[in-house]
C-alpha angles and dihedrals in degrees: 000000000000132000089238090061110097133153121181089255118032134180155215145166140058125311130192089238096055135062103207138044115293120215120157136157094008142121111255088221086058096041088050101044091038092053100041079058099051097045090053099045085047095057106047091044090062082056097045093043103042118193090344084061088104115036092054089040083059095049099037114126130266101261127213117202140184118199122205108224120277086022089098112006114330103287118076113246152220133206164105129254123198129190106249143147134219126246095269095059091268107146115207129138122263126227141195111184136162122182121266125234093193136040127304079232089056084047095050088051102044090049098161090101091057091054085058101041094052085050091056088034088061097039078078094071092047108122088232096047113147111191098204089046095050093051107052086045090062089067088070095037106117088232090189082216114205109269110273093247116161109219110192107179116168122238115260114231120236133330130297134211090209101017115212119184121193107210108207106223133085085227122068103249117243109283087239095054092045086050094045079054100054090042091061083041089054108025102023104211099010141178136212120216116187131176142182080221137231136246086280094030126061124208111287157156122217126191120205139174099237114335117334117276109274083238092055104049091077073076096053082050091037114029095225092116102158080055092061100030122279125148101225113225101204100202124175141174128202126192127234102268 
């Protein structure tokens, strides 16, 4: 596969129907750095997980994720990634990804392309699945891609006890590019994960600076996160009575 090699969706990853790994439509520097990462958090979660490793591995949910750029590869990027394994009994995720020209806030909150990509993403485990079939067929999907929109937003020095942030516009920025700002104050290069659950994961959103630590993924597969490592934000609305 080359670099200059990109469709608007690519893929990697492992599939019932196929034997070999499967990579397709990427940057090298993505696939690399994505599947370093996999192969690590897959492997410390077995530990973590024990005997129950696989049966919560097969029933994990479908996640969504939104990479800031330099965090895999140097584009920002957009995907799912789905639990799977390969034709041989070789368990290892699947992913369909593209890169991504706004803010993985902007994606989060445009998520019609996510509700595309995990249809396509679950057309891979029909028992009448035919790879060459399905991907030429992705060329023709209506993706409903997140709106190109280019978000600069300076570096704030220090830290501060009682921050205070002058926004240089006479307009309010959009709720979404003044998160997207505090996200890079707070998280640096962070990413955004999101998922409809699973029987052991409720519906959630999860926020990370780079990729989540390899000791903290057996959660994402789980649901114990205060077991692996994740801060809860309880967050809640009312409405007015």
């Amino acid at each position: 596969m080359s670099s200059q090699s990109v469709m608007e969706v690519g893929l990697c990853g492992k599939i019932p129907s196929r034997g070999d790994f499967l990579a397709n439509g990427l940057a090298v520097d993505f696939v690399d750095s994505w599947n370093e990462w996999l192969q690590a958090v897959l492997a410390v979660s077995r530990e973590q997980l024990g005997q129950s490793w696989l049966d919560i591995y097969l029933t994990s949910p479908v996640w969504h994720f939104a990479l800031s750029a330099g965090v895999c590869g140097k584009e920002a990027m957009i995907g799912c990634l789905m639990p799977s394994v390969d034709q041989v009994g070789r368990h290892f995720p699947f992913t369909l990804a593209r890169s991504l020209s706004t803010t993985p806030v902007h994606a989060r909150q445009s998520p019609q392309w996510s509700d595309v990509m995990q249809q396509q993403i679950l057309h891979t485990l029909d028992d009448d699945f035919a790879f060459d079939t399905w991907l030429t067929q992705l060329s023709s999907v209506d993706w409903q891609w997140p709106a190109a929109l280019q978000v600069t937003a300076s570096e704030l020095a220090g830290s501060q006890s009682r921050p205070a942030w002058l926004l240089s516009t006479e307009m309010l920025p959009d709720s979404n590019s003044l998160l997207h700002h505090s996200y890079r104050q707070l998280f640096g290069r962070y990413c955004l994960w999101w998922t409809e659950g699973s029987e052991l994961v409720p519906a959630c959103t999860l926020i990370s600076s780079g990729l989540p630590q390899v000791s903290q993924y057996a959660a994402m597969l789980s649901g114990d996160w205060q077991r692996w490592g994740w801060a809860k934000a309880d967050i809640q609305t009312a409405g007015a009575a």
